[in-house]
N, CA, C and O of each residue as an XYZ file, in Angstrom:
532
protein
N      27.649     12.649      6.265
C      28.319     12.536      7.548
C      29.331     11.417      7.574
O      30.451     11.543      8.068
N      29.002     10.631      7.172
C      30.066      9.088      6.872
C      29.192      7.666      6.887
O      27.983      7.645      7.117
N      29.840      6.709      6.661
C      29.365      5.674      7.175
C      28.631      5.379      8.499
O      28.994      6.136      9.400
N      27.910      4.687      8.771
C      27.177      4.507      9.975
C      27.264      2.959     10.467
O      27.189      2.087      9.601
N      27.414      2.605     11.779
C      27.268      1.233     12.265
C      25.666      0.510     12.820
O      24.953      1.200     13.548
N      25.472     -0.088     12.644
C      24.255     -0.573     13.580
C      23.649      0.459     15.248
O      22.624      0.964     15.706
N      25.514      0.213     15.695
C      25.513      0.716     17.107
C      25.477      1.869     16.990
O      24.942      2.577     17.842
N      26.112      2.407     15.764
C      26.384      4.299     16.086
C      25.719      5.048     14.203
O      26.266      5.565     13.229
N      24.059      4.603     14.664
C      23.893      5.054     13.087
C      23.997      6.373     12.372
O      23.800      7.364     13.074
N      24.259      6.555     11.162
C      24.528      7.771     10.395
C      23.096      8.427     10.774
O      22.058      7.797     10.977
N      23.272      9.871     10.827
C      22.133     10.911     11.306
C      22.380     12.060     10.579
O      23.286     12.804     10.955
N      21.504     12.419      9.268
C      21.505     13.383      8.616
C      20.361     14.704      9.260
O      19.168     14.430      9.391
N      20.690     15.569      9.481
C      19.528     16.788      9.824
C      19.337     17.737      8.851
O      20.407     18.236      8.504
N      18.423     18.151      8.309
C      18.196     19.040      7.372
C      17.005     19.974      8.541
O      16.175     19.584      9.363
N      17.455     21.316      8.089
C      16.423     22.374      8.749
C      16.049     23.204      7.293
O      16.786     23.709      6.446
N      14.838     23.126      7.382
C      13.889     24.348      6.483
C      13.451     25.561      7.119
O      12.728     25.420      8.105
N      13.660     26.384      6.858
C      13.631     27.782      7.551
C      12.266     28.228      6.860
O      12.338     27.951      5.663
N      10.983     28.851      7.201
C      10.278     29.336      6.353
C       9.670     28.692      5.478
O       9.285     29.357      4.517
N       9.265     26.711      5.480
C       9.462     26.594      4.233
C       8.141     26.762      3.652
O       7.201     26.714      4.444
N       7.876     26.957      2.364
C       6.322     26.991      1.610
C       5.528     25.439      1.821
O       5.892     24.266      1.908
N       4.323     26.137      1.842
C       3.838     24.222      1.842
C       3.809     23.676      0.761
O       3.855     24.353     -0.266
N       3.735     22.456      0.734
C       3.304     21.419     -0.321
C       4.261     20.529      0.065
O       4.707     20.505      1.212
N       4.717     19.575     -1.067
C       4.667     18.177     -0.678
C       6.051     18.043     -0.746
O       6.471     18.828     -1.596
N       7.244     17.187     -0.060
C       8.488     17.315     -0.238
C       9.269     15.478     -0.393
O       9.092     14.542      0.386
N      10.086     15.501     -1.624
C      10.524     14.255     -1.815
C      12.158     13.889     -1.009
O      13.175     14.457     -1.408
N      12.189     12.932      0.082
C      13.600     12.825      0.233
C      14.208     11.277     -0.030
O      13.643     10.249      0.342
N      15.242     11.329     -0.617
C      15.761     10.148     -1.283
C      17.002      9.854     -1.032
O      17.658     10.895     -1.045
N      17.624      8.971     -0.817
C      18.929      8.284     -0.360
C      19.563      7.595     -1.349
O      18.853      6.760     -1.909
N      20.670      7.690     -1.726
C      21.693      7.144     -2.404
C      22.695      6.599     -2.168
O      23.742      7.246     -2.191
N      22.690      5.087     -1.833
C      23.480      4.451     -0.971
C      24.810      4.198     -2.517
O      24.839      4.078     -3.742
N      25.529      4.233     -1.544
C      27.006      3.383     -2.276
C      27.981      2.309     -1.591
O      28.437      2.342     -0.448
N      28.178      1.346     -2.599
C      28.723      0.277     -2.254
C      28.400     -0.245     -0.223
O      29.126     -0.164      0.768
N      26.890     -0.774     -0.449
C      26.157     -0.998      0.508
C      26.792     -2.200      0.884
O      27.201     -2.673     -0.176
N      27.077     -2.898      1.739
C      27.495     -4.059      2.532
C      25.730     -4.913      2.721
O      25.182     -5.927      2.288
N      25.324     -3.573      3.774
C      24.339     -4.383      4.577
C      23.344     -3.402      4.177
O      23.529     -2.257      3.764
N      21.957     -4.209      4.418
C      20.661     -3.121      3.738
C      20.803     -2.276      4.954
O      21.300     -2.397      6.074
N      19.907     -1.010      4.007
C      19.479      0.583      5.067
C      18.203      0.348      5.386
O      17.332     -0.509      5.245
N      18.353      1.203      5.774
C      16.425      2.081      6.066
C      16.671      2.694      6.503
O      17.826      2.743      6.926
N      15.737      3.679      6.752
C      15.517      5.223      6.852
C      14.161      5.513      7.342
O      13.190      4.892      6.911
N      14.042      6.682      8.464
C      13.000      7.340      9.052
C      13.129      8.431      8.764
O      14.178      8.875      8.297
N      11.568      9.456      9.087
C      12.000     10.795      9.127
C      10.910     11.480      9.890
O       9.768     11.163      9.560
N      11.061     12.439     10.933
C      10.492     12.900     11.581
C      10.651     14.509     11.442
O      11.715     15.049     11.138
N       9.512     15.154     11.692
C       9.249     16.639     11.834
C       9.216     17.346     12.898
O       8.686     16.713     13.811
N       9.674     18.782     13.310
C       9.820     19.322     14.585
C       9.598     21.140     14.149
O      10.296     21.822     13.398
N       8.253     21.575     15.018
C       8.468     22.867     14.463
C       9.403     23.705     15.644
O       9.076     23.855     16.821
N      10.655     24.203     14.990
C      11.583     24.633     16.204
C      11.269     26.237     16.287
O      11.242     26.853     15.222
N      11.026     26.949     17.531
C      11.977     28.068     17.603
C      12.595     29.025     17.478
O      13.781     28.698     17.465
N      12.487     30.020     17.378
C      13.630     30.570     16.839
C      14.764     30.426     18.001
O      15.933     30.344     17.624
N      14.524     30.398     19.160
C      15.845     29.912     20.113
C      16.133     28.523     20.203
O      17.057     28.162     20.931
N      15.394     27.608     19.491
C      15.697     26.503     19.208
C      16.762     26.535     17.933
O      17.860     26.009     18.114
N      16.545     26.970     17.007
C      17.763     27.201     15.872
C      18.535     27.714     16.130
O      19.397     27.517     15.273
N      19.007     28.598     17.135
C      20.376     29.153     17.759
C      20.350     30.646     17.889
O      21.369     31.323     17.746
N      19.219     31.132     18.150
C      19.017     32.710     18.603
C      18.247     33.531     17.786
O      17.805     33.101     16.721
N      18.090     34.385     18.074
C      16.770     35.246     17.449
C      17.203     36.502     16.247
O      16.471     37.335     15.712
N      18.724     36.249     16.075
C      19.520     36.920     15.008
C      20.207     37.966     15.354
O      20.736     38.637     14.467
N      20.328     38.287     16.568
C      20.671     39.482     17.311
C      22.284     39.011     17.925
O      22.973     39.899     18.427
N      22.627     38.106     17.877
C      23.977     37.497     18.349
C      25.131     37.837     17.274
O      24.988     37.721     16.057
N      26.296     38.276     17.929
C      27.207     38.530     16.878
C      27.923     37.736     15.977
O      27.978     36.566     16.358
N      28.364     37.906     15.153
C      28.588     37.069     14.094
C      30.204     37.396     13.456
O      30.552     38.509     13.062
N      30.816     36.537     13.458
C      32.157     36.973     13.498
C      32.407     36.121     12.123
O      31.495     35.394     11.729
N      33.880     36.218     11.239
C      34.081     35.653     10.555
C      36.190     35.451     10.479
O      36.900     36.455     10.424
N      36.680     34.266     10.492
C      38.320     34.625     10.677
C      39.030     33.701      9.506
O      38.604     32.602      9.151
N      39.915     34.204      9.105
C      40.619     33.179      8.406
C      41.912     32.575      8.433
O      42.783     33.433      8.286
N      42.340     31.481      8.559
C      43.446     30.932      9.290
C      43.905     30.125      8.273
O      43.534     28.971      8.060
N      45.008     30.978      7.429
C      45.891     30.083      6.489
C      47.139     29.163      7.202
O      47.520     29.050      8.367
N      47.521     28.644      6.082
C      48.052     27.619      6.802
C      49.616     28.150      6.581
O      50.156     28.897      5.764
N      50.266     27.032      8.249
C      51.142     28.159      8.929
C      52.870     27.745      7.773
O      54.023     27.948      8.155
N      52.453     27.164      6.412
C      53.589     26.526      5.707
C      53.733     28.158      4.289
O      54.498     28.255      3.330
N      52.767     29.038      4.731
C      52.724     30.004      3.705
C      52.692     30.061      1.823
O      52.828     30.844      0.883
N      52.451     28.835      2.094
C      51.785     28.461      0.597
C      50.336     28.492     -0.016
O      49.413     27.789      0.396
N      50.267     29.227     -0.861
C      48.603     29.233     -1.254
C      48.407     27.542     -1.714
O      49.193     27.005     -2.496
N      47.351     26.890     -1.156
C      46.866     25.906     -1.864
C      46.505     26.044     -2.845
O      46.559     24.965     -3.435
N      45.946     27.168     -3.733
C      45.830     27.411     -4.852
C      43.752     26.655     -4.623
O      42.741     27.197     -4.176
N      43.991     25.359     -5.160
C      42.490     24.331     -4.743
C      42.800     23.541     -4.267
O      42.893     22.513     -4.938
N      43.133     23.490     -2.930
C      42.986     22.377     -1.898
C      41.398     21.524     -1.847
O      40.254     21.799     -2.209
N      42.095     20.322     -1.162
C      41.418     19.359     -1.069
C      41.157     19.529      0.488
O      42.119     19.638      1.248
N      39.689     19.552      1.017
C      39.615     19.410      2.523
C      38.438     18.889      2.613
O      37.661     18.755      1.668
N      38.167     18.443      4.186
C      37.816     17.169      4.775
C      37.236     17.484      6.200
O      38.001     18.001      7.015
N      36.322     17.291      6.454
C      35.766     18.275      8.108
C      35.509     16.427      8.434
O      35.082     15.615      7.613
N      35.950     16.128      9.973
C      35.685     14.708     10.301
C      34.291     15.291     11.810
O      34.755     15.616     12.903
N      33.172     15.311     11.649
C      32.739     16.246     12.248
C      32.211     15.823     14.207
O      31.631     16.342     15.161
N      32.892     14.602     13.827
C      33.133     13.811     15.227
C      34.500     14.445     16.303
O      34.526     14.760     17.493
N      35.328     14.435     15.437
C      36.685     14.558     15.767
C      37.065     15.830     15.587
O      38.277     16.027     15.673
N      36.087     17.132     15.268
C      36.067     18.494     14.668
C      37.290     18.983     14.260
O      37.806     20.094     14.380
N      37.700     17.847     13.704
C      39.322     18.198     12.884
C      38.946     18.697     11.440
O      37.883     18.397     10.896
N      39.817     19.404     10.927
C      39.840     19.461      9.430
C      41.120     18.875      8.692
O      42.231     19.142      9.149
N      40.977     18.029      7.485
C      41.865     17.677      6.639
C      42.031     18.244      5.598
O      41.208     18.036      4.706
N      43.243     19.228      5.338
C      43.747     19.812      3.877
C      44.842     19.306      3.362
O      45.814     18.920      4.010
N      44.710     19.291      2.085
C      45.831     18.879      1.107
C      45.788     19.677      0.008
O      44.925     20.230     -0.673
N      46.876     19.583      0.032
C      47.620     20.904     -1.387
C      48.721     20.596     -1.766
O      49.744     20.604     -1.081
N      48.597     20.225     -3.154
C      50.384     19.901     -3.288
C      50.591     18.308     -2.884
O      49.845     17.386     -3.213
N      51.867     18.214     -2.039
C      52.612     17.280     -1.436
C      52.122     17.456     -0.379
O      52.514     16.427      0.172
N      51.583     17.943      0.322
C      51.347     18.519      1.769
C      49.897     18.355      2.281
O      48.897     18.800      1.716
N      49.934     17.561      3.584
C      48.513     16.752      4.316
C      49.080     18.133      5.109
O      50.251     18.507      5.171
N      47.816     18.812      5.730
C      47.712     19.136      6.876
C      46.263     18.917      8.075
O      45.156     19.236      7.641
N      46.344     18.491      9.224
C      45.270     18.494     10.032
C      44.862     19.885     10.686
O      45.893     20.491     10.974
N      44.076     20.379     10.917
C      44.216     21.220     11.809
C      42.650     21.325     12.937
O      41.495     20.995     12.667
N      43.094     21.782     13.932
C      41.468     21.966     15.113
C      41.667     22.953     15.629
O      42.734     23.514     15.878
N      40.059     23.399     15.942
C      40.105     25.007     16.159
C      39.527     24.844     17.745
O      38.819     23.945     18.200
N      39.924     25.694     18.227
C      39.402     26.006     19.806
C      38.621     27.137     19.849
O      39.053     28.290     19.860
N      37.097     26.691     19.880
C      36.434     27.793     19.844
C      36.266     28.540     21.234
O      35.871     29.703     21.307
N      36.548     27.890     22.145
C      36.306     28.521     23.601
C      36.786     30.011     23.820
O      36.532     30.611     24.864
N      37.657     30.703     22.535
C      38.176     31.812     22.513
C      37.935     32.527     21.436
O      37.792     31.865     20.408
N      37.823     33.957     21.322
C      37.201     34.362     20.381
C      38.563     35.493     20.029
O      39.095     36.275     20.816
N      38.821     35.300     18.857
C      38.605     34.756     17.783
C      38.940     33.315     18.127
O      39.487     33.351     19.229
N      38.863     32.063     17.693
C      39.104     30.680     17.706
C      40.789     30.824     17.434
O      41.292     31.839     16.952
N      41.630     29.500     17.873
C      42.685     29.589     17.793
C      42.673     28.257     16.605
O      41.622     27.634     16.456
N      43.648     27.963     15.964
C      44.091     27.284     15.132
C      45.300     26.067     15.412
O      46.455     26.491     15.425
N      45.134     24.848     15.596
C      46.613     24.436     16.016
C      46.353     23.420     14.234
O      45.485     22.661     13.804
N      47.702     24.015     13.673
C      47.728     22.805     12.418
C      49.175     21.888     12.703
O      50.193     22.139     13.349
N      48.788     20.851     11.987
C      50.076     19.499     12.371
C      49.736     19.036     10.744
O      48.717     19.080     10.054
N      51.393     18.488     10.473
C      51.518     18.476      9.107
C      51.730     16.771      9.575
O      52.351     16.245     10.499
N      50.994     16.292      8.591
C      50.613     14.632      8.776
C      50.585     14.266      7.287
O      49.692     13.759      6.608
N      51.586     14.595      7.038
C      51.796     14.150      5.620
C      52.418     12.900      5.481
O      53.390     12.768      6.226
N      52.067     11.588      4.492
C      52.323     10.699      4.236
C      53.232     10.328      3.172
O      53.112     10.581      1.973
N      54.203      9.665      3.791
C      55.600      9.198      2.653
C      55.277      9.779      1.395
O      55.697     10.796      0.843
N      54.377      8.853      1.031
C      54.028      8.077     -0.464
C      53.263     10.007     -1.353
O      53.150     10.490     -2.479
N      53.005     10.354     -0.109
C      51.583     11.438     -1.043
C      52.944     13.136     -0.445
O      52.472     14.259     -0.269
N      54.091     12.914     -0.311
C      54.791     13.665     -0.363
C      55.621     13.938     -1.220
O      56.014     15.064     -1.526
N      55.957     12.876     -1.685
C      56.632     12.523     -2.897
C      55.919     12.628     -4.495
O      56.505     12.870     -5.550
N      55.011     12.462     -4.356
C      53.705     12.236     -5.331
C      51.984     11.992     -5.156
O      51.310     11.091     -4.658
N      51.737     13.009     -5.691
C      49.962     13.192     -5.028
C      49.427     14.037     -6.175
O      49.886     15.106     -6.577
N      48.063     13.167     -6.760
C      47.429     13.880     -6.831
C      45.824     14.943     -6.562
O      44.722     15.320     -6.959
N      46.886     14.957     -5.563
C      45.612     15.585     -4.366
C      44.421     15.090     -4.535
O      43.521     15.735     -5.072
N      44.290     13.937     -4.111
C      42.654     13.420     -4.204
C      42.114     14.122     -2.746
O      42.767     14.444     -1.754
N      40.599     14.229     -3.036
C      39.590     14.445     -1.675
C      40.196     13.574     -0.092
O      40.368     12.355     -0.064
N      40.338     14.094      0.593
C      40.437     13.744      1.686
C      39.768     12.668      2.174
O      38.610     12.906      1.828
N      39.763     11.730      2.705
C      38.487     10.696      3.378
C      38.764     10.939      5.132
O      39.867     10.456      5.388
N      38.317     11.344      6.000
C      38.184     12.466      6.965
C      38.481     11.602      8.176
O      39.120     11.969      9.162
N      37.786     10.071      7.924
C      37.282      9.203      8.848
C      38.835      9.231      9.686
O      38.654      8.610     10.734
N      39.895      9.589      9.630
C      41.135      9.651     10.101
C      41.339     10.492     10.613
O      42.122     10.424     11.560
N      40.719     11.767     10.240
C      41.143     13.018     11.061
C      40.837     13.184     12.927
O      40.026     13.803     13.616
N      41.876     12.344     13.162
C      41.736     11.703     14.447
C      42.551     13.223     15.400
O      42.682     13.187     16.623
């Protein structure tokens, strides 16, 4: 998910659907730590309308290339999942884009936020998202 603050800590959720019993190991892999972690973990048996419906809901699928008509070929992208923006890069070319789901199919608005330096020369590294403001 990203970094986490004291005030606004990182919150990973994992759901097991079905799972078999026995015993389960979870482990954390911090990088370039500042300040020590810790970690809790709690259990919840959900639902099936707690997980988001009973499977009977429709299920749609859309795809929204980007509006510069270039295949990225292997883009680099970036979901900031605060800011439900997405960051792609391909090429010379940053694009942001956010979807409006309130409409079905979802609409797409992309904005090309490409930077001097990575227009001129890039080699498309991974996105770091925390921007996708």
């Amino acid at each position: 998910n990203g970094p986490g603050t004291p005030n606004d800590p990182e919150v990973e959720t994992v759901t097991l659907t079905n799972p078999p019993a026995g015993t389960y190991t979870v482990s954390a892999a911090p990088f370039a730590v500042t300040q020590p972690y810790q970690g809790s973990a709690s259990l919840q048996h959900l639902t099936a309308t707690a997980l988001g419906g009973n499977g009977t809901e429709p299920l749609s699928y859309a795809v929204y290339p980007n509006p510069n008509g270039v295949s990225g070929g292997e883009p680099s992208c970036g979901v900031g999942w605060k800011t439900k923006k997405v960051m792609y890069q391909a090429g010379l070319t940053t694009l942001r884009v956010g979807f409006n789901d309130c409409t079905s199919p979802a609409t797409a608005k992309w904005e090309d936020v490409s930077f001097l330096t990575t227009s001129l020369v890039s080699l498309d590294s991974i996105r770091a998202v925390g921007v996708a403001r």
